[in-house]
C-alpha positions as a Markdown table, in Angstrom:
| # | Residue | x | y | z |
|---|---|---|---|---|
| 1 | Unk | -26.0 | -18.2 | 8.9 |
| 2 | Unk | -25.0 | -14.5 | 7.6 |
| 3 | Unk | -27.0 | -13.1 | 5.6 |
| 4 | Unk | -27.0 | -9.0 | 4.3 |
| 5 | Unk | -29.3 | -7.7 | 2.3 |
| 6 | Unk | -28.9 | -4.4 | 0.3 |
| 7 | Unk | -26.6 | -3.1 | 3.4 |
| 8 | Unk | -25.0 | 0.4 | 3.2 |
| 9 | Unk | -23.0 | 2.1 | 5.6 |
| 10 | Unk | -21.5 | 5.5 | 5.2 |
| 11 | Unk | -18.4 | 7.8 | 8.1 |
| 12 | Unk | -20.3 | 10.8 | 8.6 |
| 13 | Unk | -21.8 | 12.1 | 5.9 |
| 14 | Unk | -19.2 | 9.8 | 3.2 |
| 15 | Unk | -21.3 | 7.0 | 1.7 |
| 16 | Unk | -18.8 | 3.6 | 1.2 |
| 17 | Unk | -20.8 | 0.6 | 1.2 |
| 18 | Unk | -23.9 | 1.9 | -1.2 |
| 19 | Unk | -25.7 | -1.9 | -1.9 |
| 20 | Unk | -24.5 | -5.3 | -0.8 |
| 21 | Unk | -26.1 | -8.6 | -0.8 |
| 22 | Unk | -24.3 | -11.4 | 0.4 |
| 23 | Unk | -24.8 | -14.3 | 2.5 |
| 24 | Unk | -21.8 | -16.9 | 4.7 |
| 25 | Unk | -23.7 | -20.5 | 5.1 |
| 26 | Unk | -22.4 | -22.6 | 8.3 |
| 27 | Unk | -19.2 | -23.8 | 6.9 |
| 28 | Unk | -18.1 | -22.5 | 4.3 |
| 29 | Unk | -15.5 | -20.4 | 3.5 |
| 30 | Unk | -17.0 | -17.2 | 1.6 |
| 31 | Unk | -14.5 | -14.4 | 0.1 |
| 32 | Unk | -15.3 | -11.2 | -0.9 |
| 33 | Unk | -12.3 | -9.3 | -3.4 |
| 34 | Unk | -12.0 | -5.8 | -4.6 |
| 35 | Unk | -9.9 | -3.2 | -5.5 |
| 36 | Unk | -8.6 | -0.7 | -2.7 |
| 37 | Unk | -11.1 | 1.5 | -2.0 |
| 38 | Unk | -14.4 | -1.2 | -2.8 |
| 39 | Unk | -15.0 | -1.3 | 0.6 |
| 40 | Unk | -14.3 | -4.5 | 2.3 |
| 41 | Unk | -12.8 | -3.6 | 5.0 |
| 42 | Unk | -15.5 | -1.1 | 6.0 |
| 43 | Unk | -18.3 | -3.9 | 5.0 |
| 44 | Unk | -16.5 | -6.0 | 7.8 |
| 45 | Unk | -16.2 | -3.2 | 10.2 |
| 46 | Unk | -20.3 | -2.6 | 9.4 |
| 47 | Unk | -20.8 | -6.7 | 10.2 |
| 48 | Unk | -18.9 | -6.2 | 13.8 |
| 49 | Unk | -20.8 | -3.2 | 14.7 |
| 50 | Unk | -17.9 | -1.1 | 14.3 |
| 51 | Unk | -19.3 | 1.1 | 11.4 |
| 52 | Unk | -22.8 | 2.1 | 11.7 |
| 53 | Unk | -25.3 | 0.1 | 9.1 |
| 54 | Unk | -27.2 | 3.0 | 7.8 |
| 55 | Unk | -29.6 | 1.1 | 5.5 |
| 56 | Unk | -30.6 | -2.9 | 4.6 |
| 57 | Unk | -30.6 | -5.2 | 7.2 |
| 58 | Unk | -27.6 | -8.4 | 8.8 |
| 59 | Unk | -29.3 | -10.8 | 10.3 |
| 60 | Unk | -27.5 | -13.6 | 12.2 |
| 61 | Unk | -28.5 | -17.2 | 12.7 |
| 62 | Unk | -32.3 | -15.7 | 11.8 |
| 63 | Unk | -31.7 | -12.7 | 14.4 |
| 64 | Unk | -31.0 | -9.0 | 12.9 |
| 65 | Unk | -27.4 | -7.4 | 14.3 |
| 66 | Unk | -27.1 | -4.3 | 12.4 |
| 67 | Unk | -28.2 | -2.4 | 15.4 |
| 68 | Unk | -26.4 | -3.7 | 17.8 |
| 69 | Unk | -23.2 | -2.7 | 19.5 |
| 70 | Unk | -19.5 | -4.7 | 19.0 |
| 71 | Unk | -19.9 | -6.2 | 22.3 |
| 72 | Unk | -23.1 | -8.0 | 21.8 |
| 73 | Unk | -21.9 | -9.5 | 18.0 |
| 74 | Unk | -18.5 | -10.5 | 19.8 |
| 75 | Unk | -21.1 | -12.0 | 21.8 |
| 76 | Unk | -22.9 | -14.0 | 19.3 |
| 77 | Unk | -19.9 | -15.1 | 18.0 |
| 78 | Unk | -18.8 | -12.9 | 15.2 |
| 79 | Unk | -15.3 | -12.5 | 15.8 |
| 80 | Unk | -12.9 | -9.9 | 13.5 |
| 81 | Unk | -9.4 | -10.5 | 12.8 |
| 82 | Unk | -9.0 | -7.0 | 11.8 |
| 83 | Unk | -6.5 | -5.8 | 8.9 |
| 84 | Unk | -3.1 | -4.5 | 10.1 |
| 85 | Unk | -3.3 | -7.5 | 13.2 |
| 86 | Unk | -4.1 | -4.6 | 15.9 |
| 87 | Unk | -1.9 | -6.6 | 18.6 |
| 88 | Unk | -1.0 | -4.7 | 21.8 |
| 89 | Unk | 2.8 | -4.3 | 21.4 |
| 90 | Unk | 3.1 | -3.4 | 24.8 |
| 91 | Unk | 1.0 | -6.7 | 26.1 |
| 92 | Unk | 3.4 | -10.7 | 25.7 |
| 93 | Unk | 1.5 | -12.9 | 23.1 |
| 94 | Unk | -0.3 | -14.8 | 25.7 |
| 95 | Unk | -1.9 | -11.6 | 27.3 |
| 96 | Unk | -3.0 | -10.4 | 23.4 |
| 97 | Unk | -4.0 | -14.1 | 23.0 |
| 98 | Unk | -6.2 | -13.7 | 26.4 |
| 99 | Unk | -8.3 | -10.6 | 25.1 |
| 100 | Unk | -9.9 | -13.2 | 23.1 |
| 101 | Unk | -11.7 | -14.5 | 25.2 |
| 102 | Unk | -12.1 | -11.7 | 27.7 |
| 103 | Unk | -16.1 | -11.6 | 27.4 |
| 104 | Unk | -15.7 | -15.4 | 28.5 |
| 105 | Unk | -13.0 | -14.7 | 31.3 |
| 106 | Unk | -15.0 | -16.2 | 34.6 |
| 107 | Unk | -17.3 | -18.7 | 32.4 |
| 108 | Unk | -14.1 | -20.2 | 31.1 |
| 109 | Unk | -12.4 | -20.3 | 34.6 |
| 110 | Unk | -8.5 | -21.1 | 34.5 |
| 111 | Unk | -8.9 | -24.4 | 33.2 |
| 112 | Unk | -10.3 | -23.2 | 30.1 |
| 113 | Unk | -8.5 | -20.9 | 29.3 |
| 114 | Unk | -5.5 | -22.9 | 29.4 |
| 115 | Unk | -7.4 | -25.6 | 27.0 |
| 116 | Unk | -7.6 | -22.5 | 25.0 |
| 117 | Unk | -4.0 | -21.5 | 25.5 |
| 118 | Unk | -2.8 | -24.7 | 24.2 |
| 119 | Unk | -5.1 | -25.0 | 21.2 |
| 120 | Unk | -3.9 | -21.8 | 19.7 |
| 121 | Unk | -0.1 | -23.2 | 20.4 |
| 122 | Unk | -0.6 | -26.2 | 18.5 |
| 123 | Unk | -2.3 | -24.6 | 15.7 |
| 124 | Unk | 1.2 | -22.1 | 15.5 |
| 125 | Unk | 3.7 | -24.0 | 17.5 |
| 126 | Unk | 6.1 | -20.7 | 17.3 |
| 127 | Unk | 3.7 | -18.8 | 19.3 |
| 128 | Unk | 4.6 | -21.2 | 22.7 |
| 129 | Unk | 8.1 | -20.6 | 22.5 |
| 130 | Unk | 7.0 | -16.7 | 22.8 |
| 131 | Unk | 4.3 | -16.5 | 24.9 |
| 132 | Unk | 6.0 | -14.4 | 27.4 |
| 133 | Unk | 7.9 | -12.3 | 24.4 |
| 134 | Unk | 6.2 | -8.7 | 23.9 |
| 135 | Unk | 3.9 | -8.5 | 21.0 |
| 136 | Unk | 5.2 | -5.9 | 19.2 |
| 137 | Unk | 8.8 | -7.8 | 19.1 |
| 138 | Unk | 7.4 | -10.2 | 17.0 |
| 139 | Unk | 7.5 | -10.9 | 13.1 |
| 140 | Unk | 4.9 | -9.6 | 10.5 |
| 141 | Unk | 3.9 | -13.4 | 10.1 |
| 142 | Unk | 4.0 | -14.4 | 13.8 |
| 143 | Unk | 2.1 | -11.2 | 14.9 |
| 144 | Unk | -0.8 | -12.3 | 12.2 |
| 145 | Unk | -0.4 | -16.0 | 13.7 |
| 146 | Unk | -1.5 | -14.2 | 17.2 |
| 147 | Unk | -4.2 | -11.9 | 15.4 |
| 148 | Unk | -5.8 | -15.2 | 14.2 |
| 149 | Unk | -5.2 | -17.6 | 17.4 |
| 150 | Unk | -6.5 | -14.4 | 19.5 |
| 151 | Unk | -9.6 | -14.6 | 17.4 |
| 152 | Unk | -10.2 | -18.2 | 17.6 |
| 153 | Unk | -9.4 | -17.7 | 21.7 |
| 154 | Unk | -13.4 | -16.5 | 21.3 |
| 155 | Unk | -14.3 | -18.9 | 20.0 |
| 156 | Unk | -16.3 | -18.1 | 17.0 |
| 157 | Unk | -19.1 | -19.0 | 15.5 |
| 158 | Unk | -17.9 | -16.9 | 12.3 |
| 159 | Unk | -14.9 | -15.5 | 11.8 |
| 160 | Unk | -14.4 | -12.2 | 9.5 |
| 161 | Unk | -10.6 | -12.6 | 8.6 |
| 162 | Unk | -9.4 | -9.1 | 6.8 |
| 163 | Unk | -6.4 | -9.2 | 4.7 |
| 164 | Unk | -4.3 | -12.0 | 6.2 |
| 165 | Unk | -1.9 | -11.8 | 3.7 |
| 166 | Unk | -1.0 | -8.1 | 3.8 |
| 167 | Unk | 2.6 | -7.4 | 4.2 |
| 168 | Unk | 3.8 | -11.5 | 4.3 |
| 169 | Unk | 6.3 | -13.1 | 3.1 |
| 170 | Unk | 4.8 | -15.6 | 0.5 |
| 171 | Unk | 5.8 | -18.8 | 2.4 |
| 172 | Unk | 4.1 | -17.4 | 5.7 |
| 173 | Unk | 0.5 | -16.4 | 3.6 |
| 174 | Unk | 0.8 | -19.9 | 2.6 |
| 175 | Unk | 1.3 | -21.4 | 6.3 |
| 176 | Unk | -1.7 | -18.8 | 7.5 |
| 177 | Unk | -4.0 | -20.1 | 4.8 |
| 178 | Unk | -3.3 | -23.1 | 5.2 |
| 179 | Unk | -4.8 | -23.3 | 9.0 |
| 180 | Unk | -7.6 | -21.7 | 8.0 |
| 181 | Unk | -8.5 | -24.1 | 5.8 |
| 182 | Unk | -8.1 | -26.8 | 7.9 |
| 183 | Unk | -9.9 | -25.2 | 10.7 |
| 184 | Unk | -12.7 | -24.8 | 8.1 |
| 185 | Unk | -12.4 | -28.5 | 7.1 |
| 186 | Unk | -11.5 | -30.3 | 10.7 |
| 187 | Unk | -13.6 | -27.8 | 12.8 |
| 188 | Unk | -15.8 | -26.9 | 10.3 |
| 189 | Unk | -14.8 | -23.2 | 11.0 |
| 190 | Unk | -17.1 | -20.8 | 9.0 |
| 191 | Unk | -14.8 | -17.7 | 7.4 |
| 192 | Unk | -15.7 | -14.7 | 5.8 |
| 193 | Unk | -12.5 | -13.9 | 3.9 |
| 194 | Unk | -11.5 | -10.4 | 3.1 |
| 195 | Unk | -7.9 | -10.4 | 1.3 |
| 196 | Unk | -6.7 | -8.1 | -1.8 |
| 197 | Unk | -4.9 | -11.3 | -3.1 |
| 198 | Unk | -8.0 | -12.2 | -5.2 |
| 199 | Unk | -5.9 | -15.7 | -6.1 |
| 200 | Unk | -5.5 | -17.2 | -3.0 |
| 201 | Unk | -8.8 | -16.0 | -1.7 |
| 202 | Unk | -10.5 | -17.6 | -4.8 |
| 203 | Unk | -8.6 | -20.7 | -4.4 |
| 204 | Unk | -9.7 | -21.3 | -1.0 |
| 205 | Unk | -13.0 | -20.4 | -1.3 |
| 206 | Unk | -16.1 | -22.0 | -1.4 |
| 207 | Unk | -18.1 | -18.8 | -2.9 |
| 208 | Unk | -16.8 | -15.6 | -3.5 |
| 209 | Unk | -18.5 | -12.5 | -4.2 |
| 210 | Unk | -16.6 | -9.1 | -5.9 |
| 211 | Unk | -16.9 | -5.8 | -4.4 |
| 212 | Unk | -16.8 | -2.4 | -6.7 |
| 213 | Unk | -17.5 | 1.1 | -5.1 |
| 214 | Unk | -19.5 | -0.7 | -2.5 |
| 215 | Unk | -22.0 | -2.7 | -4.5 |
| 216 | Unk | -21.9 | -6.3 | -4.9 |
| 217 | Unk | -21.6 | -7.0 | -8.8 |
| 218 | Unk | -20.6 | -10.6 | -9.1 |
| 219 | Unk | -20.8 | -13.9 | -7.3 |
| 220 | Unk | -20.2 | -17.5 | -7.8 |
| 221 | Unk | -17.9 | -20.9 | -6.6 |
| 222 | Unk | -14.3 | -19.6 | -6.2 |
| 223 | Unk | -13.3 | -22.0 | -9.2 |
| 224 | Unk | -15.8 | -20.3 | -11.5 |
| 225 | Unk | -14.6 | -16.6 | -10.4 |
| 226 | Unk | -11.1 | -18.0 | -11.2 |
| 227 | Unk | -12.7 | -18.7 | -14.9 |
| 228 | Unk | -14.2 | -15.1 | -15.1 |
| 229 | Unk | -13.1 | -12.7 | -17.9 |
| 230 | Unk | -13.6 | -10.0 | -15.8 |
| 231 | Unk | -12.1 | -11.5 | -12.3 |
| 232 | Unk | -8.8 | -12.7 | -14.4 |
| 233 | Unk | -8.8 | -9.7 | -16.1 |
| 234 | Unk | -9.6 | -7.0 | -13.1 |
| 235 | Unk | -8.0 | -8.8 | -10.6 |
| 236 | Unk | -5.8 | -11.8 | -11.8 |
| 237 | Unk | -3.8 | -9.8 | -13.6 |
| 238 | Unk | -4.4 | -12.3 | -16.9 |
């Protein structure tokens, strides 16, 4: 489905992502983990379009992206819930939740995105009861509830999920990784996980891959990262 092949990506003349290889198949759920300053959040930022590619090639569903601009990736489907949430604070929870699917607007008509409206509220009941609440009144945990059911309001054919867990109560990563699983299992919701809490991501995983000063140097199933030396040792803490 996503495949990148020897990609680097640089801000101006400062090189971060130097060689990575990865691919996402349809349905999986595929993490990549790293210390600050790897690069995983500028190798998702480089997938959306955001950060020029400056070298390899990302090529989606057999067509190469790495030239193309956000808009036209949001349009194929690649959809970023980016690190920090990003809601409007200013905008209520249902007009953040109605950017997601503002490329879709008149093709959606009312009736859809309604359909849409209530999909996301039964995924995180709490966000119903707020839906005219302002954004930025909310919780850490119920603004990354709105970063995620904004996302899915695009309906996505992939969606690059960076850090859910940052700055969450533990009880609230749990309920956040816990739909994304199921989407992934009910709706067979392909993720590309980005998340400095290398145990959950690895436990949810199908595949992971490990990210070092913006190479690629390991891969493998999620259970058999968990069983690595150097995983538990780098990044488990054991």
């Amino acid at each position: 489905m996503l495949s990148l092949k020897h990609v680097q990506a640089a801000y101006g003349p400062v090189t971060i992502i130097r060689d990575v290889t990865l691919e996402v198949r349809a349905g999986e759920i595929v993490s990549i983990i790293g210390s600050n300053g790897a690069g995983k959040t500028t190798l998702l930022k480089t997938i959306s379009g955001v950060v020029q590619c400056t070298g390899g090639s990302i090529t989606f569903e057999g067509e190469e992206i790495q030239r193309k601009a956000p808009h036209e990736i949001v349009d194929r489907g690649i959809i970023q819930v980016p690190e920090g949430r990003q809601i409007i604070n200013e905008f209520t929870v249902k007009e953040n939740l109605l950017m997601g699917c503002y490329r879709r607007h008149n093709e959606l008509g009312q009736k859809g995105r309604d359909n849409l409206l209530a999909y996301a509220c039964e995924l995180f009941p709490i966000l119903e009861e707020r839906l005219d609440q302002l954004a930025g009144t909310l919780s850490g945990g119920q603004q990354q509830m709105v970063a995620i059911a904004r996302a899915l309001m695009g309906q996505p054919n992939i969606m690059l999920t960076d850090e859910p867990s940052l700055g969450l109560a533990p009880m609230i990563v749990e309920q956040v990784c816990n739909v994304l699983v199921e989407l992934n299992k009910q709706k067979g919701l392909t993720v590309l996980l980005v998340e400095q809490n290398a145990l959950v991501a690895l436990e949810m995983s199908n595949r992971a891959y490990v990210l070092e000063g913006g190479r690629t140097i390991l891969e493998g199933a999620g259970v058999e990262l968990l069983n690595n030396d150097k995983v538990r040792e780098g990044y488990l803490g054991v």
